[in-house]
LUMDRENNU-659323 format. One record per residue: x, y, z of N, C-alpha, C, O in turn. Coordinates in Angstrom, 2 decimals, padded with zeros to 5 digits, m for minus. Layout:
BEGIN
+---------+---------+---------+---------+---------+---------+---------+---------+---------+---------+---------+---------+
|     n_x |     n_y |     n_z |    ca_x |    ca_y |    ca_z |     c_x |     c_y |     c_z |     o_x |     o_y |     o_z |
+---------+---------+---------+---------+---------+---------+---------+---------+---------+---------+---------+---------+
|       X |       Y |       Z |       X |       Y |       Z |       X |       Y |       Z |       X |       Y |       Z |
...
+---------+---------+---------+---------+---------+---------+---------+---------+---------+---------+---------+---------+
This chain:
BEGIN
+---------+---------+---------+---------+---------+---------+---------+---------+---------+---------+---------+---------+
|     n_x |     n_y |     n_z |    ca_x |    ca_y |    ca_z |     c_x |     c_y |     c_z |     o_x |     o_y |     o_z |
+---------+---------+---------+---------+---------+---------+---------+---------+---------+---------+---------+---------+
|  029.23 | m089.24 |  028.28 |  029.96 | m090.33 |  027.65 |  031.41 | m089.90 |  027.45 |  031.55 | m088.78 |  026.95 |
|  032.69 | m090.70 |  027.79 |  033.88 | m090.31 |  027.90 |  034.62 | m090.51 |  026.80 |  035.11 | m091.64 |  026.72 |
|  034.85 | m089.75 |  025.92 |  035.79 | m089.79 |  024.67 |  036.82 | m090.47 |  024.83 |  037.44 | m090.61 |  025.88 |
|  037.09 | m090.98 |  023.65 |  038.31 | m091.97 |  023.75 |  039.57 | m091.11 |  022.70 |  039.30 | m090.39 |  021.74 |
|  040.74 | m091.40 |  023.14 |  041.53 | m090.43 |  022.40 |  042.08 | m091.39 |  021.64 |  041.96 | m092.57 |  021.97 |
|  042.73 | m091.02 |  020.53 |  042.97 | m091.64 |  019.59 |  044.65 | m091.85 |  019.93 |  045.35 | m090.84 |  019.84 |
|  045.36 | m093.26 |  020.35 |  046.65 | m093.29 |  020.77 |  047.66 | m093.57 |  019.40 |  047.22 | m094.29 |  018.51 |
|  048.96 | m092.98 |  019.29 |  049.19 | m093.21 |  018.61 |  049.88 | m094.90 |  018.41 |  050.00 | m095.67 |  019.36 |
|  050.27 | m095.24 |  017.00 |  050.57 | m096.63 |  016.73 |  051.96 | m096.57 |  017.79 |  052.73 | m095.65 |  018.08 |
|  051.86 | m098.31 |  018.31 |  053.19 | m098.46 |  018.60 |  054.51 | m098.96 |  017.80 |  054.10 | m099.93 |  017.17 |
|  055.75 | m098.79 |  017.54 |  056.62 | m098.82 |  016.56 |  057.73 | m099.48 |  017.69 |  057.81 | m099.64 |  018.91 |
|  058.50 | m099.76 |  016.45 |  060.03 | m100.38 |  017.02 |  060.62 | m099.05 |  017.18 |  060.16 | m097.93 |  016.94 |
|  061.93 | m099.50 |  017.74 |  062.98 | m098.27 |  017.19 |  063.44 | m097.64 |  015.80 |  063.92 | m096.56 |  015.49 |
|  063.05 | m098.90 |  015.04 |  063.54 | m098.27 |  013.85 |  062.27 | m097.65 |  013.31 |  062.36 | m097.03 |  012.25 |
|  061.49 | m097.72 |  013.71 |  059.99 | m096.92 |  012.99 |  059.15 | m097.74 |  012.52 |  058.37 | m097.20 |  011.73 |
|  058.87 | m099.45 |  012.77 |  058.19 | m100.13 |  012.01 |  056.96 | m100.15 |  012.84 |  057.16 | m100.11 |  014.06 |
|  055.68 | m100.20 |  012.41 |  054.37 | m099.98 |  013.25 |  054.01 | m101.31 |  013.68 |  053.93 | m102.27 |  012.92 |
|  053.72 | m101.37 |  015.34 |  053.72 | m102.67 |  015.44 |  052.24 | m102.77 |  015.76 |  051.76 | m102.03 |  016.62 |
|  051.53 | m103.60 |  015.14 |  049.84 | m104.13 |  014.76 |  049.53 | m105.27 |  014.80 |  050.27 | m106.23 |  015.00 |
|  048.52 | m105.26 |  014.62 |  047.92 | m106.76 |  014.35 |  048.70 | m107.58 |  013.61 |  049.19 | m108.62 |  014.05 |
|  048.88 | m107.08 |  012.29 |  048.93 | m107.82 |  011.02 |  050.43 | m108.13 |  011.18 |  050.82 | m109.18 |  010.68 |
|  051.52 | m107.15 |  011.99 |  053.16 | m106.96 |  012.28 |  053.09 | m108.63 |  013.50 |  053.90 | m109.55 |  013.47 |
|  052.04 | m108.53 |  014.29 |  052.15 | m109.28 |  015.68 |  052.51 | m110.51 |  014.87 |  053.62 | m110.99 |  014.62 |
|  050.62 | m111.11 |  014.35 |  050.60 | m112.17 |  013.67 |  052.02 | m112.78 |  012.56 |  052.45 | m113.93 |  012.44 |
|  052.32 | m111.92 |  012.11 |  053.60 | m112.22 |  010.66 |  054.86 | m112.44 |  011.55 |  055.60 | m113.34 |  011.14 |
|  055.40 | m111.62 |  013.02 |  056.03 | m112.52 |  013.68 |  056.29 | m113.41 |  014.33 |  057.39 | m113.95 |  014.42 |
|  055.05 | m113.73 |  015.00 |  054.77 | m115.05 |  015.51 |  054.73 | m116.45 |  014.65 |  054.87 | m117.58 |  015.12 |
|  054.49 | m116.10 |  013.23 |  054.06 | m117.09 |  011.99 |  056.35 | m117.11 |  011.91 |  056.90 | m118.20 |  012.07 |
|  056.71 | m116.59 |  011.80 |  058.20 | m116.55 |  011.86 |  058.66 | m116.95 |  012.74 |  059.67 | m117.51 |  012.33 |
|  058.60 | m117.06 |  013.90 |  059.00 | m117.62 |  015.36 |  058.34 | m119.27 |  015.15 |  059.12 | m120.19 |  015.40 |
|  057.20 | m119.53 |  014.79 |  056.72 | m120.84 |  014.80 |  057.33 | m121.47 |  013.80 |  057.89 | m122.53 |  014.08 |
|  057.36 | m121.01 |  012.50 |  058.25 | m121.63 |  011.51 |  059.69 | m121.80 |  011.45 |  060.29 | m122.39 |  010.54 |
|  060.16 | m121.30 |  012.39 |  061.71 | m120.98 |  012.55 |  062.07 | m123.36 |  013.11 |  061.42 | m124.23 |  013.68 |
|  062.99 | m123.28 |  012.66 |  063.20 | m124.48 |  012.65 |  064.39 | m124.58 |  014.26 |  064.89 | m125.63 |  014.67 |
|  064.54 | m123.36 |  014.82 |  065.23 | m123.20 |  016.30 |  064.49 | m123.98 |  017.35 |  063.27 | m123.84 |  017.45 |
|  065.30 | m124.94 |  018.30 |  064.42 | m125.55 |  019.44 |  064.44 | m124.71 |  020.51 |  065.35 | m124.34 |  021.25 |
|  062.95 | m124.42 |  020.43 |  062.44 | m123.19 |  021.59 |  062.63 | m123.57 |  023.26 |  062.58 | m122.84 |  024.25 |
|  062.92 | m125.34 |  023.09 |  062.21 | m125.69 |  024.34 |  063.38 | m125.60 |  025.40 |  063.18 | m125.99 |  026.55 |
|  064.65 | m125.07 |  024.99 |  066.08 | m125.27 |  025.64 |  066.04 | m123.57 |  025.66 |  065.69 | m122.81 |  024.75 |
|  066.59 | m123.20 |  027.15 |  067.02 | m121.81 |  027.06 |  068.40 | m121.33 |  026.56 |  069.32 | m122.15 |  026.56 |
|  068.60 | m120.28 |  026.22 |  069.74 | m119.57 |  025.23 |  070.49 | m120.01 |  026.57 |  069.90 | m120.01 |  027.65 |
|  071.74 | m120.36 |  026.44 |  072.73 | m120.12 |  027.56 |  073.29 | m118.86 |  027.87 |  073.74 | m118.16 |  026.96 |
|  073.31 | m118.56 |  028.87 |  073.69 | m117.29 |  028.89 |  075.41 | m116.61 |  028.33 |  075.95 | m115.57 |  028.71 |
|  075.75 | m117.31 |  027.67 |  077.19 | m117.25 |  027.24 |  076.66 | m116.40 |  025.79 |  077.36 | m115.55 |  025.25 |
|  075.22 | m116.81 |  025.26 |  074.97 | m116.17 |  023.90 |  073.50 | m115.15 |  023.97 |  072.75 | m114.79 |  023.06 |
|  073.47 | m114.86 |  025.55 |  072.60 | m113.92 |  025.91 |  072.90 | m112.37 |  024.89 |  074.07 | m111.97 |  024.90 |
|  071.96 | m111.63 |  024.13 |  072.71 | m110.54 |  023.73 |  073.43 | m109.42 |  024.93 |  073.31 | m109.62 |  026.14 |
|  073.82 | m108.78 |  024.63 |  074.52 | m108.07 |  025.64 |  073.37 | m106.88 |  025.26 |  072.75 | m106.44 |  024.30 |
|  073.61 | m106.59 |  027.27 |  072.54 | m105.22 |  027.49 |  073.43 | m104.39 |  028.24 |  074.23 | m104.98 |  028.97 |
|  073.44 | m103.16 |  028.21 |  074.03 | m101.75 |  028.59 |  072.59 | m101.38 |  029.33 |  071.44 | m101.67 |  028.97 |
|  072.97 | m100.78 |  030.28 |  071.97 | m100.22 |  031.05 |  072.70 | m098.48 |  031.36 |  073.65 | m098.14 |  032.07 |
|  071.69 | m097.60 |  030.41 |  072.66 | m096.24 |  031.05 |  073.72 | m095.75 |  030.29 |  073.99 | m096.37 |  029.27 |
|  074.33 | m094.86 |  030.56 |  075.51 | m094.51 |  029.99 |  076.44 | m094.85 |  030.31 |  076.25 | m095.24 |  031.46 |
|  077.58 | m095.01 |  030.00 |  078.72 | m095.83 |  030.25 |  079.58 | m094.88 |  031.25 |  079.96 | m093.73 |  031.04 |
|  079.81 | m095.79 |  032.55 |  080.35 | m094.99 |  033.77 |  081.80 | m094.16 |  032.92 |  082.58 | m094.42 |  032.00 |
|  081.45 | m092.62 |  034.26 |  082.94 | m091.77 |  033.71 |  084.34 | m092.35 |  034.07 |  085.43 | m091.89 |  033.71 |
|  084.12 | m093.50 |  034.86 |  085.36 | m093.56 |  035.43 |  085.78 | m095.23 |  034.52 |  086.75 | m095.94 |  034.82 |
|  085.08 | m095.43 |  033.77 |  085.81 | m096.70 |  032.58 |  085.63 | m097.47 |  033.31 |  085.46 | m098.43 |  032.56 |
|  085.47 | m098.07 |  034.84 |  084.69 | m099.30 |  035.24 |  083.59 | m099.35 |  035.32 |  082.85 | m098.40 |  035.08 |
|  083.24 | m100.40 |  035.65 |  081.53 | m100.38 |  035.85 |  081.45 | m099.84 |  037.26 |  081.27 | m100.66 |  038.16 |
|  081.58 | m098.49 |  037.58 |  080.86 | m098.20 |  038.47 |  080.42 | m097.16 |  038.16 |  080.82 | m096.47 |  037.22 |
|  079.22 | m096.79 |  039.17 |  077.97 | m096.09 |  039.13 |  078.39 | m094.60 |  038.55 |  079.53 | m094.45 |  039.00 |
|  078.08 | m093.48 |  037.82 |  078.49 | m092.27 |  037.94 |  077.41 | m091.45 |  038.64 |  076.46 | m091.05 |  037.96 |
|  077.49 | m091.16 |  039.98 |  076.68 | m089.77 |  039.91 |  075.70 | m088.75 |  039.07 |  076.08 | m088.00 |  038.17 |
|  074.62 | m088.85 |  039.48 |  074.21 | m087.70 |  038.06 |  073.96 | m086.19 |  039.07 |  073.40 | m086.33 |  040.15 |
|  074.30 | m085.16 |  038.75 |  073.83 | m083.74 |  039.09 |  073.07 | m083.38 |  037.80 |  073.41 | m083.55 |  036.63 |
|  071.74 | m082.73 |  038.41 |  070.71 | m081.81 |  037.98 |  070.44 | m080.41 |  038.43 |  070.01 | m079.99 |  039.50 |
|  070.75 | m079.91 |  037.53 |  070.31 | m078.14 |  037.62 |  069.83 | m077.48 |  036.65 |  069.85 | m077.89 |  035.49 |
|  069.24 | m076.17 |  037.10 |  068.56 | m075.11 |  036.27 |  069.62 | m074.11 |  035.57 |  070.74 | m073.81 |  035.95 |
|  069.02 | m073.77 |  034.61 |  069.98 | m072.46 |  034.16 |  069.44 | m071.21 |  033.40 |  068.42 | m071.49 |  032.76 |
|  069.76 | m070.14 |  033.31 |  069.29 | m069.40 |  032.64 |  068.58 | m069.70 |  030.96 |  069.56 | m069.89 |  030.25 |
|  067.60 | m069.79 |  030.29 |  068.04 | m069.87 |  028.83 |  069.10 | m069.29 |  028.36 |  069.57 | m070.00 |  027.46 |
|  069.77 | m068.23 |  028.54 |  070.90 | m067.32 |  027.86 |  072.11 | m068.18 |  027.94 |  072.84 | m068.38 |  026.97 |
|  072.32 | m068.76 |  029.35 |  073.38 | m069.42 |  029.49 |  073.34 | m070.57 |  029.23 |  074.42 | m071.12 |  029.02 |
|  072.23 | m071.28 |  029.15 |  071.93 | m072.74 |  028.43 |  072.98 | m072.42 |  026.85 |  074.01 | m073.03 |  026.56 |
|  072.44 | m071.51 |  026.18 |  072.79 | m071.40 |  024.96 |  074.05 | m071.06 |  024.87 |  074.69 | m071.84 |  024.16 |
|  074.88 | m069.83 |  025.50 |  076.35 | m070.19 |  025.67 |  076.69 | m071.21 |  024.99 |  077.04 | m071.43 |  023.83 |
|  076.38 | m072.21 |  026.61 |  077.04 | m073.74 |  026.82 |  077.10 | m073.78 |  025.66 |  078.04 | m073.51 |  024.91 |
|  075.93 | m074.18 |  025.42 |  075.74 | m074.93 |  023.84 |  076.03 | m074.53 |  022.46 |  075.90 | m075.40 |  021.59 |
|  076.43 | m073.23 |  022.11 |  077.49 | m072.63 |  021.71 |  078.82 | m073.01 |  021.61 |  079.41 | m073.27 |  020.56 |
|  079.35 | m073.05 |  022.90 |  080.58 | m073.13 |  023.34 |  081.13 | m074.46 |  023.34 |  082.35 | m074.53 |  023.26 |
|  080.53 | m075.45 |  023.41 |  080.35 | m077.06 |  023.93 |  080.41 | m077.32 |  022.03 |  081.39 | m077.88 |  021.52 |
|  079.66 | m076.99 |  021.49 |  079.86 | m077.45 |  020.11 |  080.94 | m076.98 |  019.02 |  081.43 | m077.54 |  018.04 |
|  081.15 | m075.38 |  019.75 |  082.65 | m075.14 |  019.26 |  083.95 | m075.89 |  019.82 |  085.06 | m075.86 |  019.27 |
|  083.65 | m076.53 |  020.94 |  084.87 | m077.18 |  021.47 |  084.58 | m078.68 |  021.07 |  085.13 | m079.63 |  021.63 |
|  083.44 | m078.83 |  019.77 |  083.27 | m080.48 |  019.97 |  083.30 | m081.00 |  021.36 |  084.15 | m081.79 |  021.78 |
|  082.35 | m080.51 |  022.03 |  081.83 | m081.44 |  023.61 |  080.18 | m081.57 |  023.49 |  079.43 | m081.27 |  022.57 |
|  080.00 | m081.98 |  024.41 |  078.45 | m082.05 |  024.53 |  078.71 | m080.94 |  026.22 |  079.66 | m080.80 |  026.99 |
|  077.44 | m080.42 |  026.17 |  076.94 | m079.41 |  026.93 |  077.53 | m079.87 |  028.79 |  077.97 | m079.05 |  029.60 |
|  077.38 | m081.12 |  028.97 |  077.46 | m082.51 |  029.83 |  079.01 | m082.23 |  030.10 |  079.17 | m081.87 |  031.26 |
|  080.09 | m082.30 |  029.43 |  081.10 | m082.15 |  029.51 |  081.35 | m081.09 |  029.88 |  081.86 | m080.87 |  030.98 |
|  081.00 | m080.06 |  028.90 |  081.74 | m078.65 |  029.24 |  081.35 | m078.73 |  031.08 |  082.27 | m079.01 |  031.84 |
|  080.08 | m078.48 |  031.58 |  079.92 | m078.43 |  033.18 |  080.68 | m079.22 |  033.43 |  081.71 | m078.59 |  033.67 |
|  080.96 | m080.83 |  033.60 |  081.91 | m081.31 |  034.07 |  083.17 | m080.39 |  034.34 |  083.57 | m080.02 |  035.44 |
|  083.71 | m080.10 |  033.08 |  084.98 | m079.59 |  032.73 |  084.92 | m078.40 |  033.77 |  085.93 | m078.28 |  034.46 |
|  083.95 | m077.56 |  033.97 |  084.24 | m076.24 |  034.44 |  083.91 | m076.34 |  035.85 |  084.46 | m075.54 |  036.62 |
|  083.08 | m077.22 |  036.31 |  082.68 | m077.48 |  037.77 |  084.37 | m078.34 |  038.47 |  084.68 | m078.08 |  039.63 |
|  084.99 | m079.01 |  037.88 |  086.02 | m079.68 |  038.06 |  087.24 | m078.08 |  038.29 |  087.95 | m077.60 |  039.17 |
|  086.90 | m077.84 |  037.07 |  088.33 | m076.32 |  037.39 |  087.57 | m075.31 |  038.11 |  088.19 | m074.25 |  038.15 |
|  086.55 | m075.27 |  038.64 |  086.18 | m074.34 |  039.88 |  086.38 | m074.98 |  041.12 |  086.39 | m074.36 |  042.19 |
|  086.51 | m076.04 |  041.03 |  086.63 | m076.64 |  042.54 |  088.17 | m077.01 |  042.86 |  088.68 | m077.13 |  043.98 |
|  088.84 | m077.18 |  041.52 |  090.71 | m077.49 |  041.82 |  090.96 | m075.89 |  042.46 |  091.79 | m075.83 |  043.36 |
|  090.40 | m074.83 |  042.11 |  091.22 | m073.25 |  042.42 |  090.92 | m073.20 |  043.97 |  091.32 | m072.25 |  044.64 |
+---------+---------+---------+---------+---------+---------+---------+---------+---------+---------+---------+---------+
């Protein structure tokens, strides 16, 4: 007989557990809401969605991602070094892959 594992609750982002009793109490709010459901939002008052991190180059275009390995020792450097310079780890490589390739 195959055990069932015990999953954990599902939550919002902010941490609220979403259940039965969460489902029902928003749906009872959506039905009572005095908004006419039967017309779609125009998209002029669509919320705005970000997909990703916001390109390096300030338009919307795509950035490249590079992935690599590193020592733990030198992971920690970075990350050392990156927080003494107020950067994130992300930057500093930027920063140093950029001035190894200008020389």
């Amino acid at each position: 007989m195959a055990r069932k594992t015990k999953q954990a609750p599902l939550r919002t982002r902010s941490g609220v557990v979403i259940d039965e009793n969460k489902i029902n109490e928003l749906v009872r709010q959506i039905e009572d809401d005095e908004t006419e459901w039967g017309e779609p939002l125009p998209k002029a008052q669509w919320p705005g969605r970000s997909r990703g991190r916001p390109s390096l180059t300030g338009e919307s275009q795509h950035s490249p991602r590079v992935t690599f390995r590193l020592d733990p020792d030198v992971r920690e450097k970075a990350a050392v070094r990156a927080e003494r310079e107020g950067k994130t780890v992300s930057a500093l490589a930027r920063e140093a892959l950029e001035q190894y390739l200008a020389s």
